[in-house]
SEDODO-642718 format. One record per residue (C-alpha): residue in one letter; x negated, z negated, y negated. Coordinates in Angstrom, 3 decimals, padded with zeros to 6 digits. Example, Ala and Ser with C-alpha at 12.3 -4.5 7.8 and 13.67 -1.06 7.14 Angstrom:
r=A | px=-012.300 | pz=-007.800 | py=004.500
r=S | px=-013.670 | pz=-007.140 | py=001.060
//
This chain:
r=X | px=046.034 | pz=-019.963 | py=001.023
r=X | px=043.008 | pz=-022.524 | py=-000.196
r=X | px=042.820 | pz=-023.217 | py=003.835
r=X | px=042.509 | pz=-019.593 | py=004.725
r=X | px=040.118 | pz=-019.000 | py=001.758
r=X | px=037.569 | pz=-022.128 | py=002.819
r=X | px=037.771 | pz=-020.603 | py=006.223
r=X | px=036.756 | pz=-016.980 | py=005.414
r=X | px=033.976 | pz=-018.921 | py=002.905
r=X | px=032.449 | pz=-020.570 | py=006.034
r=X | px=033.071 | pz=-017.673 | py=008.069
r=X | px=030.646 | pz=-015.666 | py=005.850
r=X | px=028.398 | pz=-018.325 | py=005.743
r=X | px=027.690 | pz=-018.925 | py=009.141
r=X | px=027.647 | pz=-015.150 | py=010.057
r=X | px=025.841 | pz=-014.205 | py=006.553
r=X | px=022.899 | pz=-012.146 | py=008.030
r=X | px=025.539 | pz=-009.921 | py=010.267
r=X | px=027.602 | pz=-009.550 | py=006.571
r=X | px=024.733 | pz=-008.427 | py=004.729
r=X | px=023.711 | pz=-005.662 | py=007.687
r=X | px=027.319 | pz=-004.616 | py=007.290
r=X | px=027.199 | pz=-004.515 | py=003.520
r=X | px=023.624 | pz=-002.946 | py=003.896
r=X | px=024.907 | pz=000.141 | py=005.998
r=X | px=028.398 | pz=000.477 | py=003.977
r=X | px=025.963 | pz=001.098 | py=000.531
r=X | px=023.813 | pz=003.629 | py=003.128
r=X | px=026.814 | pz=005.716 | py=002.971
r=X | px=027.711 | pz=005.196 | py=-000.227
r=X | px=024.785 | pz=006.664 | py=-001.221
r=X | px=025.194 | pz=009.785 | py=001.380
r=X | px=028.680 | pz=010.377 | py=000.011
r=X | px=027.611 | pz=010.203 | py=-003.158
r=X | px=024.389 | pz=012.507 | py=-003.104
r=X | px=026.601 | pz=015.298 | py=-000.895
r=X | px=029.118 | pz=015.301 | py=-003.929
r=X | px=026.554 | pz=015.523 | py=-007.013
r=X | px=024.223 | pz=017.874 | py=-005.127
r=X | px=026.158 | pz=020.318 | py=-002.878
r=X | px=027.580 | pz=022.053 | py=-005.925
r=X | px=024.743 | pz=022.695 | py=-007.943
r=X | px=023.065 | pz=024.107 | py=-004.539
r=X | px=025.780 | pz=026.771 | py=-004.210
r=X | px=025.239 | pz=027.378 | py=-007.793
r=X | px=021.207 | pz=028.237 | py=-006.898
r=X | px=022.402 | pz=029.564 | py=-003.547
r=X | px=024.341 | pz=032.598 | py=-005.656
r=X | px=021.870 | pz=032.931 | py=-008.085
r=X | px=019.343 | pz=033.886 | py=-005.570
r=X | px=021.697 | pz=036.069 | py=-003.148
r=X | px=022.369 | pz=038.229 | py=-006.627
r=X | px=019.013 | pz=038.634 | py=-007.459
r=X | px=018.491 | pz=039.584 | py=-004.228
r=X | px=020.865 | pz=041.968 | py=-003.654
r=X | px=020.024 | pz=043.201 | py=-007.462
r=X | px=016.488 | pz=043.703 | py=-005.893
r=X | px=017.167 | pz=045.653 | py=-002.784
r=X | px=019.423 | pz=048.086 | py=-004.520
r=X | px=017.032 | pz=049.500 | py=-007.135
r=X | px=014.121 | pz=049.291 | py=-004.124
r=X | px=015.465 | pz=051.212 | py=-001.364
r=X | px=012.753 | pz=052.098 | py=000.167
r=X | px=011.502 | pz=048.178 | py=000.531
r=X | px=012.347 | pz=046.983 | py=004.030
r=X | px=014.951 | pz=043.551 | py=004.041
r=X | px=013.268 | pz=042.364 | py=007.208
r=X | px=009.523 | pz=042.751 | py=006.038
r=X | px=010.318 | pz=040.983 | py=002.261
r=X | px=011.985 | pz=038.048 | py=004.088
r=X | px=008.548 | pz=037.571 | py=005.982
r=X | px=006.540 | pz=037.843 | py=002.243
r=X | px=008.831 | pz=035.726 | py=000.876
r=X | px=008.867 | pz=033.174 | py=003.465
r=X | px=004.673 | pz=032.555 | py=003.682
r=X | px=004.861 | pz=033.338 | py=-000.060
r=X | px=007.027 | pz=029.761 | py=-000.416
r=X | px=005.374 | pz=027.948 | py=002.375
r=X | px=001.581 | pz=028.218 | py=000.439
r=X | px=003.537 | pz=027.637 | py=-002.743
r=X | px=005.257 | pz=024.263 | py=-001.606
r=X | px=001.372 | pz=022.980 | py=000.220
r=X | px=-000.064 | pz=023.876 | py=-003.582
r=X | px=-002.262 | pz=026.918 | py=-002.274
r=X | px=-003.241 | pz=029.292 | py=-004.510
r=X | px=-001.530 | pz=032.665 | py=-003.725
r=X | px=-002.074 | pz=034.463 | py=-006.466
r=X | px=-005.322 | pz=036.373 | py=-007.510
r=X | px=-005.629 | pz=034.123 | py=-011.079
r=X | px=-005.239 | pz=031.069 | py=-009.039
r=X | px=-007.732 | pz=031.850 | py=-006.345
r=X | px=-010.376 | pz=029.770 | py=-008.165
r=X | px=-008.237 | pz=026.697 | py=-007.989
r=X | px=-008.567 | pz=025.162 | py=-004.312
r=X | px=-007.451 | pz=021.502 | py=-003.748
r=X | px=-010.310 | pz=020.686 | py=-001.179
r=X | px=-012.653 | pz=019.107 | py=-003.702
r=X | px=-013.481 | pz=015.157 | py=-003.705
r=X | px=-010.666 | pz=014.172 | py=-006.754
r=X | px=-007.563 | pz=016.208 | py=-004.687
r=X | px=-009.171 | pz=014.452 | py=-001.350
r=X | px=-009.553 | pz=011.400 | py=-002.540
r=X | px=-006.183 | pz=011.581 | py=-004.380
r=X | px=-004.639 | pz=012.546 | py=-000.817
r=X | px=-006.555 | pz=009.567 | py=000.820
r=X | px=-004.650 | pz=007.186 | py=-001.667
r=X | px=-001.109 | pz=008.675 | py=-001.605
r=X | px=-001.393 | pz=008.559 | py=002.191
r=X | px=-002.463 | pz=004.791 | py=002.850
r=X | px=-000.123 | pz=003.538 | py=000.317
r=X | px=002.827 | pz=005.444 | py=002.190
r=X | px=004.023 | pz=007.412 | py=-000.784
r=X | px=002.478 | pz=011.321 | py=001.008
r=X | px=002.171 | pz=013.827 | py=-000.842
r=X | px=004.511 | pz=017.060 | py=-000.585
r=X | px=001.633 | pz=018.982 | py=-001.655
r=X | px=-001.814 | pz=017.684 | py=000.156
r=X | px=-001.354 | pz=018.201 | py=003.988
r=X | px=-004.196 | pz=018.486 | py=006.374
r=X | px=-004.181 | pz=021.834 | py=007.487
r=X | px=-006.776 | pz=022.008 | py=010.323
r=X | px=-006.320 | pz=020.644 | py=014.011
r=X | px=-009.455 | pz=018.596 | py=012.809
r=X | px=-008.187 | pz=016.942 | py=009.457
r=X | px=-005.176 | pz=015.979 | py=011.214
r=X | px=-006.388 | pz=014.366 | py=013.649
r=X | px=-008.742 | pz=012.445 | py=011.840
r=X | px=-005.912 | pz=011.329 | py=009.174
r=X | px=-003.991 | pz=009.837 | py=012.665
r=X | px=-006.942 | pz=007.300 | py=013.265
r=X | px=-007.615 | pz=006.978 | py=010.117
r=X | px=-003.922 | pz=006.058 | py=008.776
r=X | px=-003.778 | pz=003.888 | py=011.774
r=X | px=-006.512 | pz=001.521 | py=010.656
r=X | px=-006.514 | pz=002.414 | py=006.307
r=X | px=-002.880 | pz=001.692 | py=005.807
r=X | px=-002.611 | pz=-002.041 | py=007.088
r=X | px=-006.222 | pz=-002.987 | py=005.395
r=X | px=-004.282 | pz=-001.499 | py=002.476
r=X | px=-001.539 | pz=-003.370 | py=002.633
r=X | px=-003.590 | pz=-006.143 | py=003.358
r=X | px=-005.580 | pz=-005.734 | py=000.233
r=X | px=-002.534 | pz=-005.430 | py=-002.001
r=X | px=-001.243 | pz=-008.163 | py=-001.426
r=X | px=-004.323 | pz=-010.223 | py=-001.585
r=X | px=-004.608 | pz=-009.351 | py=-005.184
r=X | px=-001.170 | pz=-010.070 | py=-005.690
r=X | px=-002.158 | pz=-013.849 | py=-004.467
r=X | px=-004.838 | pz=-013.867 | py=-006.886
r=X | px=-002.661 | pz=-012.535 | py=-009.610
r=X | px=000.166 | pz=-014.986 | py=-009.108
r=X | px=-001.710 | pz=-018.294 | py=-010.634
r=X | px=-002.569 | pz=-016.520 | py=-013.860
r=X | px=000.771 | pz=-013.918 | py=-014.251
r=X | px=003.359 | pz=-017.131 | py=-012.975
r=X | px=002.422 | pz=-020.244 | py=-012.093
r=X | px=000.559 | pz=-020.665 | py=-015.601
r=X | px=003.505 | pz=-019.480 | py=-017.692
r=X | px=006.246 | pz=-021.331 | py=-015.779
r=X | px=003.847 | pz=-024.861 | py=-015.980
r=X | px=003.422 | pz=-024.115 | py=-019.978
r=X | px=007.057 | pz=-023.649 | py=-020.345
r=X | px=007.867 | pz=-026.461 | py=-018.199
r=X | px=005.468 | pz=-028.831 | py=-019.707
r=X | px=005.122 | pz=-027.940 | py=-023.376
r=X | px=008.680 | pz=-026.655 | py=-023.913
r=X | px=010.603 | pz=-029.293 | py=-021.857
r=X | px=012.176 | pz=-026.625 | py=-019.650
r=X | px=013.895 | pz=-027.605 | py=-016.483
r=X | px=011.520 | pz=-025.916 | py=-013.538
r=X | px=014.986 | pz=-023.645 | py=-012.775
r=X | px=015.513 | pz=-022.363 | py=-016.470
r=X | px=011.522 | pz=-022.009 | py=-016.719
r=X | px=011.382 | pz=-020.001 | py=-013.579
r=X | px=014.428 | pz=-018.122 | py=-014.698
r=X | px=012.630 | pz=-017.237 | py=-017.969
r=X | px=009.542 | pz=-016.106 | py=-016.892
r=X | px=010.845 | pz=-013.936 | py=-014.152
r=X | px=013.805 | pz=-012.078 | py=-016.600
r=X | px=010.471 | pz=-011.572 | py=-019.307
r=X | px=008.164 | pz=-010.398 | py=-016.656
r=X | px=010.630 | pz=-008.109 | py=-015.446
r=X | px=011.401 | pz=-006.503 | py=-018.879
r=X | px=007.486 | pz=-006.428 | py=-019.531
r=X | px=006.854 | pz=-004.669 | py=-016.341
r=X | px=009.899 | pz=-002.141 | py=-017.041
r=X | px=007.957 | pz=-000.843 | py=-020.146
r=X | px=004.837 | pz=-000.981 | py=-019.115
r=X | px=004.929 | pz=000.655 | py=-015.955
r=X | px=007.883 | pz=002.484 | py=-016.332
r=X | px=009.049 | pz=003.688 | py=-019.809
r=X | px=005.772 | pz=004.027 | py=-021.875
r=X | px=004.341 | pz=006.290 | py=-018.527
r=X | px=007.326 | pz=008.076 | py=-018.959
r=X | px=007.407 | pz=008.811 | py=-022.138
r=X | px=003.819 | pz=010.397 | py=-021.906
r=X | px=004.332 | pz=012.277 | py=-019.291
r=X | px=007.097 | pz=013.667 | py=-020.967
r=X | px=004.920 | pz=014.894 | py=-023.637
r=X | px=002.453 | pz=016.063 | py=-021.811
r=X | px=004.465 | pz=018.364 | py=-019.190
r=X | px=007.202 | pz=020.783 | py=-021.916
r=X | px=009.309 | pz=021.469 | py=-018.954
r=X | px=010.381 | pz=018.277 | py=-017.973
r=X | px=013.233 | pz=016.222 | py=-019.974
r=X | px=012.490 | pz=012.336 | py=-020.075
r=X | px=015.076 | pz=011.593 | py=-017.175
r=X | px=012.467 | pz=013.906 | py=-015.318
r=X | px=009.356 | pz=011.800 | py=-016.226
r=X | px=011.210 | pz=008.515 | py=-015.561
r=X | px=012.022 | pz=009.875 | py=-012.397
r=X | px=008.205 | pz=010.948 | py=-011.487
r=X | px=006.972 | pz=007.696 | py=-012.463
r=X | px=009.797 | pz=005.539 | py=-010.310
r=X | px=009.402 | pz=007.932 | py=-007.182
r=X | px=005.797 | pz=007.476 | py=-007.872
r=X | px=005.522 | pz=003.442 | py=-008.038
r=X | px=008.279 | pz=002.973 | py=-005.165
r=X | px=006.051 | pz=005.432 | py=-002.966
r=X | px=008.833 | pz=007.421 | py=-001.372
r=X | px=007.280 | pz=010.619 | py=-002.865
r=X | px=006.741 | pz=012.884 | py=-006.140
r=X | px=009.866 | pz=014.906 | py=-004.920
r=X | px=010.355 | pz=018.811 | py=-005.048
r=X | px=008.354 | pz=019.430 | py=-008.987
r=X | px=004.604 | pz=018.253 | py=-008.731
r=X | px=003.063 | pz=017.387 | py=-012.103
r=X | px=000.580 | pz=019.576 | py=-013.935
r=X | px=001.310 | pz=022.296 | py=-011.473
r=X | px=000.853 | pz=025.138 | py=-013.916
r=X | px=-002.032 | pz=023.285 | py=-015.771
r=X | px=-006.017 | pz=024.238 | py=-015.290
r=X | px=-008.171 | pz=022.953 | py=-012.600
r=X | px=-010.092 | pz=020.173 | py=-014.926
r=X | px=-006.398 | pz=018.688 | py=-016.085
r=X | px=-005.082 | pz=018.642 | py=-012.511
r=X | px=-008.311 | pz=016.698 | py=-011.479
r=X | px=-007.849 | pz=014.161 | py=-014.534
r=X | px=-004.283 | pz=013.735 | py=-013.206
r=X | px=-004.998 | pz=012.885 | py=-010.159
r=X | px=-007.764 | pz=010.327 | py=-011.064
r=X | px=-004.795 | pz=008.874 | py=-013.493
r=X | px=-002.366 | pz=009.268 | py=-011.053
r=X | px=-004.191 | pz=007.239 | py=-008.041
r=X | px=-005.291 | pz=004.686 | py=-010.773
r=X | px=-001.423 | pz=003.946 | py=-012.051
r=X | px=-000.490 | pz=004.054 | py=-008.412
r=X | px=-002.564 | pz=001.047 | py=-007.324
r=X | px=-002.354 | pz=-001.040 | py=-009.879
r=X | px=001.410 | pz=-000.552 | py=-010.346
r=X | px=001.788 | pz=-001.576 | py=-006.436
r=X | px=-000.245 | pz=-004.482 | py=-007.254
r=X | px=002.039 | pz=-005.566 | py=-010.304
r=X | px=005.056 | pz=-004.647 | py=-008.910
r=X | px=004.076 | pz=-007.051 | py=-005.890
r=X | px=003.457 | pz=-009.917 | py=-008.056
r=X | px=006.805 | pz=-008.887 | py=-009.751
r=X | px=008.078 | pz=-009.663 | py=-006.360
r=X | px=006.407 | pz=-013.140 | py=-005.782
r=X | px=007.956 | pz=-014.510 | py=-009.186
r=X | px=011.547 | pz=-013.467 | py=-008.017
r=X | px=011.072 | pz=-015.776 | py=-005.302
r=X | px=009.860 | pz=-018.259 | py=-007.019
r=X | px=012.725 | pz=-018.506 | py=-009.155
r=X | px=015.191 | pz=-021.436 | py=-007.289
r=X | px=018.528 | pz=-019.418 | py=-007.642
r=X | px=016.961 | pz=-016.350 | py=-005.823
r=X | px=015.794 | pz=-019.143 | py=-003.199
r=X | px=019.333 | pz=-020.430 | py=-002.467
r=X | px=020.877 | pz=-017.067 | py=-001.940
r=X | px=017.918 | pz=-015.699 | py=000.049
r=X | px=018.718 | pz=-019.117 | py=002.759
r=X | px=022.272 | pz=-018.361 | py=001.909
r=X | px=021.978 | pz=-014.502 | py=002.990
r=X | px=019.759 | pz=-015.706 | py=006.144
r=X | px=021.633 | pz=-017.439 | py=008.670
r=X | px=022.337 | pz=-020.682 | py=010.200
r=X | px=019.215 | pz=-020.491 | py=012.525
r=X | px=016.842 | pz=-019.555 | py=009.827
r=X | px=018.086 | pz=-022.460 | py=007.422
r=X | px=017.770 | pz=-024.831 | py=010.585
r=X | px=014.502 | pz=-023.750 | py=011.201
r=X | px=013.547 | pz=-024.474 | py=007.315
r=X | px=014.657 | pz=-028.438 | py=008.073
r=X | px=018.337 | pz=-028.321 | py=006.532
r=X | px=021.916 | pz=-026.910 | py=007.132
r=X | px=024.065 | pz=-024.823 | py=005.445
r=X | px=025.994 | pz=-027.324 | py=003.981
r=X | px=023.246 | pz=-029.041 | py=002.607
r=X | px=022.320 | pz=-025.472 | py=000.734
r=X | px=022.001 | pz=-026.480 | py=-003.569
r=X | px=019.666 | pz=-025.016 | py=-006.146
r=X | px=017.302 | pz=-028.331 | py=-005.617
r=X | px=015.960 | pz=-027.468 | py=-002.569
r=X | px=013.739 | pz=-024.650 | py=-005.014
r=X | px=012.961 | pz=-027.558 | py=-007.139
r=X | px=009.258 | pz=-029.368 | py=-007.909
r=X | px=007.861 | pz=-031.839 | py=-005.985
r=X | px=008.896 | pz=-035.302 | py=-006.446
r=X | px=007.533 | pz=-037.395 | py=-009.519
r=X | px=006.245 | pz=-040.680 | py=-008.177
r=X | px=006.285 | pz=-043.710 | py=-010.848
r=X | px=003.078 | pz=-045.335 | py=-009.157
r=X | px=-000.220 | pz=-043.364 | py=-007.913
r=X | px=-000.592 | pz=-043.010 | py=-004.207
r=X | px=-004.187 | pz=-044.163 | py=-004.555
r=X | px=-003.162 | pz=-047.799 | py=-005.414
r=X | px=-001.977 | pz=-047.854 | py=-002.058
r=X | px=-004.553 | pz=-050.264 | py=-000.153
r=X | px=-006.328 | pz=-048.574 | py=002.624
r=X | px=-006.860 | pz=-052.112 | py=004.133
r=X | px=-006.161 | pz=-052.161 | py=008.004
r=X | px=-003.074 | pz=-054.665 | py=008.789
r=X | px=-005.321 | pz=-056.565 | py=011.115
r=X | px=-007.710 | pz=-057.713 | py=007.841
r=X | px=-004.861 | pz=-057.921 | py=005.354
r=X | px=-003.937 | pz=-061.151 | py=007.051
r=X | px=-005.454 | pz=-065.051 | py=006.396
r=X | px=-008.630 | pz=-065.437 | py=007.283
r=X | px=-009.839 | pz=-067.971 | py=009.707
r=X | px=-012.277 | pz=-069.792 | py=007.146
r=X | px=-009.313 | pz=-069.818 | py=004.738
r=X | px=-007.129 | pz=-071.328 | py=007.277
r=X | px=-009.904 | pz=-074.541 | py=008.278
r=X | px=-010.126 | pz=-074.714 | py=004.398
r=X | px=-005.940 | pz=-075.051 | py=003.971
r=X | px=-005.783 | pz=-077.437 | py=007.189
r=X | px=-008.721 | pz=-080.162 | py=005.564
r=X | px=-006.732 | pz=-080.121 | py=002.614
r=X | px=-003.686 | pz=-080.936 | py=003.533
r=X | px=-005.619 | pz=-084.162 | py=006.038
r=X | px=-007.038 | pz=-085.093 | py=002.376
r=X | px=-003.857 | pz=-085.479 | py=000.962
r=X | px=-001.651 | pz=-087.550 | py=003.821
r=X | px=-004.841 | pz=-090.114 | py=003.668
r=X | px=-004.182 | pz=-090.528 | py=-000.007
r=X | px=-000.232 | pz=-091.040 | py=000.677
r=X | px=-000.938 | pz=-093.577 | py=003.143
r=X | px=-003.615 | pz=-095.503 | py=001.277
r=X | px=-001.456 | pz=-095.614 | py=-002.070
//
């Protein structure tokens, strides 16, 4: 049993990329089972709601065609869902101003889109092809710069101060930082925007606003309810100033959140661990040789390396005048033996 247990151990090992695809696409359907069985019954639910209303509709209008209201209905819902104005109080309030452009511009190069702002002319979306093409890797680009320049002052300072004033182990220091950081970053960016939002929009329970603000920050979208959709022009603008503001710098934090993980040395091992053979080999060590102080600081040496003479090997030697000196003495000396 311990033999066939060591041998699935090294098994895994050695094939650890090909077990974390399989793992990766067994939690894909997890997921897929799991949304189909929380979601397709409250859909029939809607589904019946609207069929009775309507039915409930068409029998006390006869004389309204079936055919023709589908065809309201449907352009009705397809302006609604792009955030046009349909109706005749709402005419005033267009999205092609420079705060709903500019708040398109930012949701599209830092791939969250927008399930309201679409270009609707041939012209617009064209233009966003080139300029996606060339705005979203400068964007990415720019990110993570200031990521870089945020990681001396949001990790490397805290994890030297623990590590030099507390007497930390690097590990545990590392470990520390990271677990506060994270819990920092979870109310910051997370709970406290919820919790305005949810007091800003009546209709939405917390779980809603929690959910805006994570679809928001992990850019896969602001889902099916926009924010401030019923509010007035001026408070829509001011949304979308806050919005693209929290989105950016969020990214930016959340980024540097990332960089600390991997600076912790447990996250290290299991990241080689989960990579392969070939990538560990290509890092200068095997498998085997896999612990928790490969992650560790740099050596301490007990003697500067600038005490180490720079003196060429070829002058280090005796000198020539030093030798003629050493050879006269040593005549001085036998004369004195033989004369005493």
């Amino acid at each position: 049993m311990a033999r066939l247990l060591a041998s699935l151990g090294l098994f895994i090992r050695v094939n650890a990329f090909f077990f974390l695809l399989l793992c990766y696409l067994l939690f894909i359907l997890l997921g897929a089972i799991v949304f189909s069985a929380v979601e397709q019954p409250m859909e029939e639910e809607l589904r019946a709601e609207v069929e009775e209303v309507w039915s409930s509709f068409l029998r006390e209008n006869p004389c309204v065609e079936e055919e023709k209201l589908k065809d309201v209905l449907r352009g009705t819902l397809s302006a609604y869902q792009r955030d046009v104005p349909v109706l005749k109080e709402e005419e005033e309030e267009g999205h092609s101003g420079f705060t709903s452009s500019l708040y398109f511009v930012i949701v599209t190069l830092t791939t969250m889109g927008s399930d309201s702002y679409t270009p609707k002319s041939d012209e617009a979306k064209l233009f966003c092809i080139f300029y996606c093409t060339l705005g979203i890797p400068l964007t990415l680009f720019l990110l993570t710069l200031s990521s870089n320049l945020l990681l001396p002052i949001l990790t490397h300072a805290p994890i030297h101060y623990l590590h030099t004033l507390w007497g930390l182990p690097h590990a545990q220091a590392a470990l520390l930082h990271a677990v506060f950081l994270f819990l920092l970053v979870l109310c910051l960016l997370f709970l406290v925007p919820a919790l305005l939002v949810f007091l800003l929009e009546p209709n939405w329970s917390f779980l809603d606003s929690l959910f805006f603000c994570f679809l928001t920050l992990s850019t896969v979208g602001q889902g099916g309810d926009a924010l401030g959709r019923t509010w007035s022009s001026g408070a829509k603008e001011t949304l979308e100033l806050l919005t693209t503001c929290y989105l950016v710098v969020g990214l930016v934090v959340l980024l540097t959140c990332k960089d600390t993980l991997l600076q912790v040395p447990q996250v290290c091992a299991v990241l080689r661990l989960l990579s392969g053979p070939q990538y560990s080999e290509l890092e200068g060590f095997h498998l085997n040789e896999l612990t928790l102080n490969d992650c560790e600081e740099e050596p301490q040496y007990s003697q500067s390396i600038c005490t180490i003479s720079s003196t060429p090997l070829h002058l280090s030697g005796p000198s020539p005048d030093n030798q003629t000196t050493d050879i006269d003495l040593h005549r001085t000396r036998t004369t004195a033996d033989k004369t005493s």
